[in-house]
LUMTOR-504449 format. One line per 5 residues: their letters; for each residue x, y, z of N, C-alpha, C. Coordinates in nm, 3 decimals, m for minus. Atoms other than C-alpha are relative to their C-alpha. Layout:
A	X/Y/Z/X/Y/Z/X/Y/Z ~ ... .
//
This chain:
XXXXX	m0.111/0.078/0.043/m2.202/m4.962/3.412/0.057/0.052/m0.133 ~ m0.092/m0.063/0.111/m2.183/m4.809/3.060/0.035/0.131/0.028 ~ m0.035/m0.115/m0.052/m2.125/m4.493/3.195/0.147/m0.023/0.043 ~ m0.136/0.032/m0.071/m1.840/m4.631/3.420/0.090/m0.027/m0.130 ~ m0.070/0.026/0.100/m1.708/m4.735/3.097/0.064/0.120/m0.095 .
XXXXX	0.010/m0.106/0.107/m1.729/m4.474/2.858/0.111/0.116/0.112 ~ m0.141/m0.171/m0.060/m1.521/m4.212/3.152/0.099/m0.078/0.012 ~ m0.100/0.010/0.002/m1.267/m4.432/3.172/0.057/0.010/m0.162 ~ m0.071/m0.076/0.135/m1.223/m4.442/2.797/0.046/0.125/m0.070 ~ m0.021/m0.110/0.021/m1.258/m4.105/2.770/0.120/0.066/0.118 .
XXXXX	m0.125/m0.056/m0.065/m1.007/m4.016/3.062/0.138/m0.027/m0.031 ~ m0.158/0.059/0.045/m0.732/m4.245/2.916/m0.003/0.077/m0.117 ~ m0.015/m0.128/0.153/m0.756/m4.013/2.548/0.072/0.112/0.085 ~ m0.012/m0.111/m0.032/m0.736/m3.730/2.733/0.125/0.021/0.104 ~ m0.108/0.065/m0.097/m0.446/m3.844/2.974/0.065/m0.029/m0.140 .
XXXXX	m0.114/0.030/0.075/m0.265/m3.931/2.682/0.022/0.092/m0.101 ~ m0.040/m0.157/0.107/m0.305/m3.616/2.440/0.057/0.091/0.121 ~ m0.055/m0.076/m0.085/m0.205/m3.425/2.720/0.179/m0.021/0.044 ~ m0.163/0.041/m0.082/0.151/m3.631/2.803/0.066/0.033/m0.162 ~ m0.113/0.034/0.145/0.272/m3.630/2.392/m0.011/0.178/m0.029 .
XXXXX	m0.096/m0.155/0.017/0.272/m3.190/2.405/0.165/m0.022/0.038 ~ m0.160/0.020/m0.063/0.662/m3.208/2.402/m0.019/0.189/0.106 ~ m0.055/m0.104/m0.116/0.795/m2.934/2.685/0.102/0.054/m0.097 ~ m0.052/m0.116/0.014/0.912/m2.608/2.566/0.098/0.052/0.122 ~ m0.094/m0.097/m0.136/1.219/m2.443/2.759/m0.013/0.141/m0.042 .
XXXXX	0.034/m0.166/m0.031/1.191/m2.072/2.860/0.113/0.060/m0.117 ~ m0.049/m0.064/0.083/1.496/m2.002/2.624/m0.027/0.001/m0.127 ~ 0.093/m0.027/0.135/1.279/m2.106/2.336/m0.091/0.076/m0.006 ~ 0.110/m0.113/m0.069/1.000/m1.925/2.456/0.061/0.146/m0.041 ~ m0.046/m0.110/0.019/1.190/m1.633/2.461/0.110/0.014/m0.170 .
XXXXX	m0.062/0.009/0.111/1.368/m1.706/2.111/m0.120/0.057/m0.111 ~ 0.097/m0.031/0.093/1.031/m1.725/1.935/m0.047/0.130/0.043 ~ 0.016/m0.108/m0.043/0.917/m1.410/2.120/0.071/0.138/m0.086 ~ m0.087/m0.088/0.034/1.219/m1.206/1.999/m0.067/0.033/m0.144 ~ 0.034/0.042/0.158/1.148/m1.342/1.641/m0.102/0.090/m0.040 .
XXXXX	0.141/m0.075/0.006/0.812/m1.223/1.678/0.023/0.142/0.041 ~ m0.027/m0.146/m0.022/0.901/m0.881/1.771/0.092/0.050/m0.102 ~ m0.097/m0.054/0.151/1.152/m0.842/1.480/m0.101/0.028/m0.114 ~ 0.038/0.033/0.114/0.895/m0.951/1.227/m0.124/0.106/0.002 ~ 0.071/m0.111/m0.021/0.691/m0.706/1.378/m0.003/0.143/m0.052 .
XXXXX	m0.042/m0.075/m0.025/0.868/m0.435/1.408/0.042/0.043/m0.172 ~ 0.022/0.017/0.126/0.963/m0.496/1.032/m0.119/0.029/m0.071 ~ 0.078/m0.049/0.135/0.600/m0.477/0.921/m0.053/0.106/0.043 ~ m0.008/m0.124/m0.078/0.557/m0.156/1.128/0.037/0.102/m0.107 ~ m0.118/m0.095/0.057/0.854/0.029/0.971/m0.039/0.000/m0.198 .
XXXXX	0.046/0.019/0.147/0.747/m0.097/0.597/m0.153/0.098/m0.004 ~ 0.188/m0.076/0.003/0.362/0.032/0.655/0.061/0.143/0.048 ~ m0.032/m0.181/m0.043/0.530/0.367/0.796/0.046/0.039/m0.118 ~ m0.047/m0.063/0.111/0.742/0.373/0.477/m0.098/0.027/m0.087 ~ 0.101/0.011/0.113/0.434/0.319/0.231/m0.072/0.149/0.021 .
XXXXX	0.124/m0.141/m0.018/0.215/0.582/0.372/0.116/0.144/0.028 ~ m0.078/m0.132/m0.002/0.550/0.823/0.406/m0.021/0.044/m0.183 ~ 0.025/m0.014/0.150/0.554/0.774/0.036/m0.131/0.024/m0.078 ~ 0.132/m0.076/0.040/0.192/0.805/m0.015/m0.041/0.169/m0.006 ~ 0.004/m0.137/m0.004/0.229/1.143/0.138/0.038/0.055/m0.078 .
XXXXX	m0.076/m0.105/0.054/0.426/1.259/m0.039/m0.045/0.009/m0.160 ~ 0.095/m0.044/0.139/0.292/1.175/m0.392/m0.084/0.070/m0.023 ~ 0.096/m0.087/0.051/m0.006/1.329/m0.286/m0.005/0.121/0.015 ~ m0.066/m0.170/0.016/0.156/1.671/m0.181/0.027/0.019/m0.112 ~ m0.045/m0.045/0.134/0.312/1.668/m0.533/m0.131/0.009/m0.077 .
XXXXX	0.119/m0.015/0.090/m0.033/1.623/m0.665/m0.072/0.123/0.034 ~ 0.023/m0.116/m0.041/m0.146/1.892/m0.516/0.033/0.136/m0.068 ~ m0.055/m0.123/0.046/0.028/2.160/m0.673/0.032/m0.029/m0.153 ~ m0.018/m0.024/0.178/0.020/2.096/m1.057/0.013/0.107/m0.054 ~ 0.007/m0.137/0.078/0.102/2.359/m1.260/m0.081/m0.032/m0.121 .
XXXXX	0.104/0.010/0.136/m0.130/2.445/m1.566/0.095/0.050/m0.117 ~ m0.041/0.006/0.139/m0.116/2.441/m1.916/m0.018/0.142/m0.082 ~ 0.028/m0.164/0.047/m0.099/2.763/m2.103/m0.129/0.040/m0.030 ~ 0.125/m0.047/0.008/m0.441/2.764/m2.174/m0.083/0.033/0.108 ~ 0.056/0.013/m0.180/m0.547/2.703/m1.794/0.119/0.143/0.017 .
XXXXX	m0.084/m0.136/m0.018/m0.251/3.025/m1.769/m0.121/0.105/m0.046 ~ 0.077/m0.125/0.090/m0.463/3.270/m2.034/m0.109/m0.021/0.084 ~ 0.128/0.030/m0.044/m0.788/3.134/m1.845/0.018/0.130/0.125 ~ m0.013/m0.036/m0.096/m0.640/3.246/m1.522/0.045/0.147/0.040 ~ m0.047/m0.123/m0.020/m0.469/3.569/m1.600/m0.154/0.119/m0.029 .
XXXXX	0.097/m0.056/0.031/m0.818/3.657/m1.741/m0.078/0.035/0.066 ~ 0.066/m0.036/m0.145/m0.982/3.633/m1.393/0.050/0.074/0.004 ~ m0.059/m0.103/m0.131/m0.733/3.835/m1.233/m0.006/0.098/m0.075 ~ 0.033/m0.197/0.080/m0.777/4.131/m1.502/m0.185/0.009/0.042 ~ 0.143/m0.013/m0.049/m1.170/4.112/m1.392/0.060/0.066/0.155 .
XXXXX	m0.001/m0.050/m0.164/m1.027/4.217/m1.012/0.145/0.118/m0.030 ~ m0.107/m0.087/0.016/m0.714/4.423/m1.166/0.006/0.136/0.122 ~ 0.005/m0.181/m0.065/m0.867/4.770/m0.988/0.085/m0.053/0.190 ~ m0.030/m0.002/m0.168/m0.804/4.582/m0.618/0.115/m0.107/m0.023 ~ m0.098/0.065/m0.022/m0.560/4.304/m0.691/0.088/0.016/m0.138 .
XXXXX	m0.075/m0.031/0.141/m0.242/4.259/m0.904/0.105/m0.165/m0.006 ~ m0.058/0.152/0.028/m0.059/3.868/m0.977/0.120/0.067/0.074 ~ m0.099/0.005/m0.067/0.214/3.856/m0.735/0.137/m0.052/m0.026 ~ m0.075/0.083/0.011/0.429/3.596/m0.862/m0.045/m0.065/m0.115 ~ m0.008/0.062/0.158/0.531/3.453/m1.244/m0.143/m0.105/m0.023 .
XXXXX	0.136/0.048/0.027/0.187/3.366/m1.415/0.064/m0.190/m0.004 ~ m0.013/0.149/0.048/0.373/2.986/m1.485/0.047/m0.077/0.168 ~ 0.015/0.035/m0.168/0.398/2.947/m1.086/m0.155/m0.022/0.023 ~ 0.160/0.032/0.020/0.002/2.933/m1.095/m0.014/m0.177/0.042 ~ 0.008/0.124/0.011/m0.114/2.602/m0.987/m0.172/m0.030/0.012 .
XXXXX	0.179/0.029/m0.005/m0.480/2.421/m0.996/m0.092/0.090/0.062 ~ 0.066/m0.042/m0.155/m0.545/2.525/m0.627/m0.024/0.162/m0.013 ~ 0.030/m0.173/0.063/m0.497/2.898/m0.786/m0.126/0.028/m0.095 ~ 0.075/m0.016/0.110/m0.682/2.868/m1.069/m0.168/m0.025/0.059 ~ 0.113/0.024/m0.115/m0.971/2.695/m0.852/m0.085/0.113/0.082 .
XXXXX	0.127/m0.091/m0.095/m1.038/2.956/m0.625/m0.009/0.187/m0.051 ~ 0.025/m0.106/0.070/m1.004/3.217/m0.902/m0.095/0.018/m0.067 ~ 0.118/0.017/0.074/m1.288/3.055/m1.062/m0.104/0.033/0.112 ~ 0.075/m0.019/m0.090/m1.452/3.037/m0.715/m0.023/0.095/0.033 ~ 0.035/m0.129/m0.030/m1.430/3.416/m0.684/m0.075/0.036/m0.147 .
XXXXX	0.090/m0.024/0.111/m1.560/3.451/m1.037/m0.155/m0.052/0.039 ~ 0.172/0.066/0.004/m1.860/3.252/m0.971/m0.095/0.024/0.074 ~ 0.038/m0.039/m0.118/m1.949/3.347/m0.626/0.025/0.167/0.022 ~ 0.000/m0.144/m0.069/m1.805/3.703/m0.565/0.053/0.027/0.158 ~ 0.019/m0.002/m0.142/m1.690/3.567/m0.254/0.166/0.075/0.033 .
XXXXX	m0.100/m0.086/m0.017/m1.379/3.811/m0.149/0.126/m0.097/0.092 ~ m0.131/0.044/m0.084/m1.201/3.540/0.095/0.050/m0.033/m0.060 ~ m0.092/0.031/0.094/m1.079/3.373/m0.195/0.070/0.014/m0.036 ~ m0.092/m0.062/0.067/m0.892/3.638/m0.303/0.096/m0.012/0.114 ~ m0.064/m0.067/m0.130/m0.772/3.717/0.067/0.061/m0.146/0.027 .
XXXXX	m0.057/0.124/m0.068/m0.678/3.330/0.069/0.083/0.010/m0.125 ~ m0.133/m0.014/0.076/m0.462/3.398/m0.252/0.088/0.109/0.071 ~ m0.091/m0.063/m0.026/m0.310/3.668/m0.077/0.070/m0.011/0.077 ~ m0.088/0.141/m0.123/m0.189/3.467/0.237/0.064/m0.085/m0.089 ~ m0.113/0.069/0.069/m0.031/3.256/m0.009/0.087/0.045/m0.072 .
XXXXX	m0.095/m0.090/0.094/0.146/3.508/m0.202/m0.052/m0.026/m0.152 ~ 0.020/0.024/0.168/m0.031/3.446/m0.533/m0.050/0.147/m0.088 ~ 0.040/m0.113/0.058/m0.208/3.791/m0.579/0.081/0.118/0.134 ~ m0.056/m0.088/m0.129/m0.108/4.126/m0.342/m0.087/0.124/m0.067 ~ 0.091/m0.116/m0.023/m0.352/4.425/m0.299/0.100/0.096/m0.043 .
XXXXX	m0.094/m0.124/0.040/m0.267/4.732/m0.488/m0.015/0.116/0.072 ~ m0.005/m0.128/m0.074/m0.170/5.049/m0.346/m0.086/0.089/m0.061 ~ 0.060/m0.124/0.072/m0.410/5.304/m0.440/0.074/0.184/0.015 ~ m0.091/m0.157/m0.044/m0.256/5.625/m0.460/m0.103/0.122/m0.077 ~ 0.092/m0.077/0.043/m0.508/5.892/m0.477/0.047/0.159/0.045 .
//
């Protein structure tokens, strides 16, 4: 008997939260939809701009040029390799990424270094003329 009781109380709640959802028409439906695809599409295009602009700061970081002392440092390597290489391009064109793997051939001895400045145009193999 309390049983019988208790489901009808509970079916009339539930019968009546169910009738007070008001009814949505399909052209709202499709209104909010749109909406939602604008606002989207908006934070899409913003997050594409941010990280276009990220790129690109960090390409510019990339290529610093040095300070005259980081210059004298660097011209000083490349007279240590003078006999096989010769600076290609204006010592104040030099940038970190140069100076870097000029130290890295100083330190190591390792020859791609050089051969990866010379793919970039920073040093160029001298002609020996014997």
């Amino acid at each position: 008997m309390l049983k019988g009781i208790l489901d009808k109380f509970l079916k009339s709640k539930q019968q009546s939260t169910q009738s007070e959802v008001p009814a949505i028409s399909h052209a709202e439906v499709e209104e909010l939809v749109e909406a939602r695809l604008k606002e989207h599409a908006a934070a899409i295009e913003s997050t594409i701009n941010h990280q276009l602009n990220q790129n690109k700061v960090t390409h510019q970081d990339e290529d610093y040029t040095l300070s005259l002392k980081q210059i004298e440092y660097a011209l000083s390597l490349i007279e240590k390799v003078k006999d096989e290489f010769e600076l290609a391009i204006n010592p104040s064109n030099l940038t970190i990424k140069d100076l870097n793997r000029l130290i890295a051939y100083n330190r190591y001895k390792n020859k791609g270094t050089l051969i990866n400045l010379v793919k970039k145009g920073v040093l160029r193999k001298k002609a020996n003329s014997f």
